[in-house]
C-alpha positions in Angstrom: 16.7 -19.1 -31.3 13.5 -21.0 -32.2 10.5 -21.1 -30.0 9.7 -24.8 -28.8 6.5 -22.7 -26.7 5.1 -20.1 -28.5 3.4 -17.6 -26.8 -0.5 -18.0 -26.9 -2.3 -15.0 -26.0 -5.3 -15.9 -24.4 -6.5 -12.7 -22.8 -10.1 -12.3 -25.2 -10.7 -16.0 -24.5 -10.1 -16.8 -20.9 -13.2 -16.0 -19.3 -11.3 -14.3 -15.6 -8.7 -12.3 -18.3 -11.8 -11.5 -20.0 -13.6 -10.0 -17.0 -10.6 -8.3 -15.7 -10.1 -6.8 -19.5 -14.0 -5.4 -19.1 -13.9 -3.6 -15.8 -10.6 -2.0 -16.9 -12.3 -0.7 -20.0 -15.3 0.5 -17.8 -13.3 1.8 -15.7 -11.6 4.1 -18.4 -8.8 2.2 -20.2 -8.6 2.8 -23.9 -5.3 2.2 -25.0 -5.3 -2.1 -25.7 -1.8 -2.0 -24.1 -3.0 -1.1 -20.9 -5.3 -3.6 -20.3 -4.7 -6.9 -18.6 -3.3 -9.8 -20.2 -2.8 -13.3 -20.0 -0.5 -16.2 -22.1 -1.1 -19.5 -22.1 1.8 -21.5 -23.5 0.6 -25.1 -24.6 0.8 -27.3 -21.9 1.7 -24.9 -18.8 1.1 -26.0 -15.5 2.4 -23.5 -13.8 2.2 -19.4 -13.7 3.1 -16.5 -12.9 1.2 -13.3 -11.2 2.6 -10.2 -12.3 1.8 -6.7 -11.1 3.1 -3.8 -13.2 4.6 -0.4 -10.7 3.4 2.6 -9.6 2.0 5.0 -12.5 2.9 2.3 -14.5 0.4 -0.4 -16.7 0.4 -4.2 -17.1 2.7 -3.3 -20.4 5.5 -2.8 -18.4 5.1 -6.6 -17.8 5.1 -8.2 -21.4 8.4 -8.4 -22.0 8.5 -10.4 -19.1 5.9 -12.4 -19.8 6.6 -13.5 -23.3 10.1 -14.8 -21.8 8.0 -17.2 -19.2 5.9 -17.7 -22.1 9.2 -19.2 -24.2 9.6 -21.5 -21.5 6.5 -22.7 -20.9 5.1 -20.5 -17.7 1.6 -18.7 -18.3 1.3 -15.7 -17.0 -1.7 -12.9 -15.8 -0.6 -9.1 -15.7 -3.2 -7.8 -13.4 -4.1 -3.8 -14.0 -3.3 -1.7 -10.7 -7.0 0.5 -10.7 -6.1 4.3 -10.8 -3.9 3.2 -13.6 -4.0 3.5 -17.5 -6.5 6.1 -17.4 -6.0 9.3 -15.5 -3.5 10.3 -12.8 -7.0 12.1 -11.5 -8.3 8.2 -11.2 -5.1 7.4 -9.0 -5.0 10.5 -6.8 -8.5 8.8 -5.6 -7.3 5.3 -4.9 -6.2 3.8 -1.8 -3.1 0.6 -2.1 -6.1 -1.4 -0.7 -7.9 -1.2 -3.9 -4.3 -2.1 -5.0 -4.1 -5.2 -3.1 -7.7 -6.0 -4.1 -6.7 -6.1 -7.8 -3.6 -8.7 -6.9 -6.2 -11.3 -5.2 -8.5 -11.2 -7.9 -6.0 -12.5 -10.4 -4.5 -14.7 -7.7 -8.4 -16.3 -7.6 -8.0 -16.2 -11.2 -4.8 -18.3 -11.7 -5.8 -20.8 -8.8 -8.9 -22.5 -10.8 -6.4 -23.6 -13.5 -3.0 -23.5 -12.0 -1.4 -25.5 -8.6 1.8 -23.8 -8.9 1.4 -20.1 -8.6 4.0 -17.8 -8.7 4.2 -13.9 -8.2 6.3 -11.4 -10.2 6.4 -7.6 -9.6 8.3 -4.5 -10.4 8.9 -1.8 -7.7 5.6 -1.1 -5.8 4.3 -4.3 -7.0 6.8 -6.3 -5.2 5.3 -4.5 -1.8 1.9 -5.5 -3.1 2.7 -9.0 -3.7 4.2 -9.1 -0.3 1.4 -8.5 1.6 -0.3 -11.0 0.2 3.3 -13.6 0.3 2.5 -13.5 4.4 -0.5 -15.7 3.5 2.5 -18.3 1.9 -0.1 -17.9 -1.2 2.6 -17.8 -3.7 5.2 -20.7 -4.2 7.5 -18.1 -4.4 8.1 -14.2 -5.6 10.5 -12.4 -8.1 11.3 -9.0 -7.2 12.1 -6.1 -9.4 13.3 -3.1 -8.0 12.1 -4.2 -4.7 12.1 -1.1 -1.8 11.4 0.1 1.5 12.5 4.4 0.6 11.6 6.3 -1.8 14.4 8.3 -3.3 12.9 11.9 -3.1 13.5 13.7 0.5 10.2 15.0 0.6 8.1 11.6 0.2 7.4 11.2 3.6 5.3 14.2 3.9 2.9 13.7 0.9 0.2 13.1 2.8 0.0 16.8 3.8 1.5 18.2 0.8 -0.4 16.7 -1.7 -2.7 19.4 -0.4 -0.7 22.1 -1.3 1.0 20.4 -4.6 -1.5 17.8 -5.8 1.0 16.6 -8.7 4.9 15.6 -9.4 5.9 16.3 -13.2 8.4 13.9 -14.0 9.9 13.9 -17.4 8.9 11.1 -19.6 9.6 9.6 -23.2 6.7 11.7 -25.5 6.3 7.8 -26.8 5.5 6.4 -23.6 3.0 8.8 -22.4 0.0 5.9 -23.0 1.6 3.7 -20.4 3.0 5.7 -17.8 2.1 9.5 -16.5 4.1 11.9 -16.6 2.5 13.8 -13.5 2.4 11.5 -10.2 -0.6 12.2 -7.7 1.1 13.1 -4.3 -1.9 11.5 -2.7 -0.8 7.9 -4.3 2.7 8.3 -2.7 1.1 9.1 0.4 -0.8 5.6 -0.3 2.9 3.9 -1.1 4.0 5.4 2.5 0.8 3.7 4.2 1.4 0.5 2.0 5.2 0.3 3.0 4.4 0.6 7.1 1.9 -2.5 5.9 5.0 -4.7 4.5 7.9 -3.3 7.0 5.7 -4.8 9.5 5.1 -8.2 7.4 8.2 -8.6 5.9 9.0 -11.3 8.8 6.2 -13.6 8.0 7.1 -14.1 3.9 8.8 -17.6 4.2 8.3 -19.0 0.7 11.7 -18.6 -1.7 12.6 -15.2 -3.2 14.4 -14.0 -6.1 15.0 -10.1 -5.5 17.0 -7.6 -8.3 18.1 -4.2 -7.6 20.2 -1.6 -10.3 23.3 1.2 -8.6 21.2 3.3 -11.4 18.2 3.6 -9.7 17.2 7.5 -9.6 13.7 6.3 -7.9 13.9 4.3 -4.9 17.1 3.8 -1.9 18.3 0.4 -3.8 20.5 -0.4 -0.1 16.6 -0.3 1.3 15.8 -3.3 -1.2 18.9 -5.3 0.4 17.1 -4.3 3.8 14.0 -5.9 2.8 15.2 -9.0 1.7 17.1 -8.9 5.0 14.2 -8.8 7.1 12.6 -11.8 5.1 11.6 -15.0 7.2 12.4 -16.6 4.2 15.3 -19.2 4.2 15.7 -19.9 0.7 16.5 -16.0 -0.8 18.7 -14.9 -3.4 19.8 -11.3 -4.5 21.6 -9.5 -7.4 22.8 -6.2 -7.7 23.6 -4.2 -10.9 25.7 -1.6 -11.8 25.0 1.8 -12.5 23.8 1.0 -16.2 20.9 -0.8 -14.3 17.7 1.8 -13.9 14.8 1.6 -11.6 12.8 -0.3 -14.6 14.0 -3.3 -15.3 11.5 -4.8 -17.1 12.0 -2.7 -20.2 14.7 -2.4 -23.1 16.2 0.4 -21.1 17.7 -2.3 -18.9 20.8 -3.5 -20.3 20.3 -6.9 -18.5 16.6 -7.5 -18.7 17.4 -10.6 -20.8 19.8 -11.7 -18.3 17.6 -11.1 -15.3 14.4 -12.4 -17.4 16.7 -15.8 -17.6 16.9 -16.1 -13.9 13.5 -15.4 -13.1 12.3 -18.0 -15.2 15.8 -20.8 -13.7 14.6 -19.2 -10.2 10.8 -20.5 -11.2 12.0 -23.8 -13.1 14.9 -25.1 -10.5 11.7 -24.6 -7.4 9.5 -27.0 -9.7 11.7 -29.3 -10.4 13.0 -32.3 -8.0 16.1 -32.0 -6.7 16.7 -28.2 -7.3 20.1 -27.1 -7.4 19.4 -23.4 -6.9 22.5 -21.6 -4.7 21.2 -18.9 -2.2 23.7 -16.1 -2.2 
């Protein structure tokens, strides 16, 4: 199909992108992929915040963002700090540095755009969340959304990230520049902190929410995602629930349905701007 919106990156030329692209790089960032981004479709008046996961970089967002950008949405892919350097960095972060990085590109988007709203996958949907209680975003799209982490022993890393500092996980050898393979015990300790933060929360997000969780998810308790969206004030929420093809990262080719899912994001963000919206909750 032919683009009627071509996507316009504008991440060297818009002077907040800009910024954000300069403290990543001072921060450590090498790899261009792992910096922030932004696209400006002609003509957009409204966006989209997205926050990449945990151990993750804002490329795990693009793909998401050059559908929005197909349709016309602009979009900023914040850089979580502690990430797309050194799992080192991240051992040495707290999720308010975290939540930090999600305000500055929310101040970022809100001197050009009214309509902001907020798209993140796994511990970026917490992140967003805390911030959603404010009723700063028009509405949130939630990939991989959670409340328990998979593993049995991630409620204790706060003490034994003392006596094993570091998870190997096995990773593609290809995507070694955008994700570790080693995960800091001391940033799940900071995902534990963060999720007593948005349990707690969770009551207070009233604006409308789009959630997705996959039965292939070897990372987080997907049941826990329906349980967040349960204890949502919000009125207006819908969720879907994939199979077991679905994995925990949904915003990559290894989903099956990103395409699908990136379609109903962007009808989720469409439908709330335009009069007389005929979005169904489920």
């Amino acid at each position: 199909m032919k683009r009627q919106n071509p996507p316009i990156d504008c991440s060297e030329t818009h002077s907040g992108c800009q910024n954000l692209r300069r403290d990543s790089q001072s921060q450590g960032v090498v790899d261009q992929d792992n910096l922030p981004f932004m696209l400006c479709p002609p003509g957009a008046k409204t966006a989209v915040l997205l926050v990449h996961g945990f151990t993750a970089t804002p490329w795990e967002m693009r793909p998401l963002a050059e559908f929005l950008a197909e349709s016309g949405i602009a979009s900023l892919a914040v850089r979580l700090p502690g990430h797309g350097t050194s799992p080192e960095d991240l051992a040495g972060c707290r999720w308010e540095e975290w939540s930090d990085a999600i305000l500055d590109g929310y101040q970022i988007l809100s001197k050009d755009f009214q309509a902001i709203y907020g798209m993140g996958m796994s511990t970026g949907c917490l992140l967003l969340l805390t911030m959603a209680q404010a009723k700063q975003f028009k509405g949130l799209v939630l990939f991989s959304p959670y409340l328990r982490v998979l593993h049995r022993l991630a409620p204790y890393a706060g003490w034994l990230k003392w006596i094993r500092p570091y998870q190997v996980k096995p990773a593609d050898a290809e995507l070694n520049e955008c994700y570790y393979n080693r995960r800091p015990l001391a940033g799940i300790h900071q995902i534990n902190r963060l999720l007593k933060t948005v349990r707690s929360q969770l009551p207070r997000v009233v604006c409308p929410v789009l959630a997705f969780n996959g039965e292939g998810d070897q990372t987080v308790d997907i049941d826990s995602g329906r349980q967040l969206m349960d204890l949502l004030g919000s009125s207006f929420k819908i969720y879907a629930r994939y199979g077991p093809e679905v994995p925990h990262v949904l915003t990559q080719e290894e989903n099956p349905y990103c395409g699908a899912m990136f379609a109903q994001a962007t009808n989720f963000v469409q439908e709330l701007e335009a009069p007389g919206s005929t979005v169904r909750v489920r």
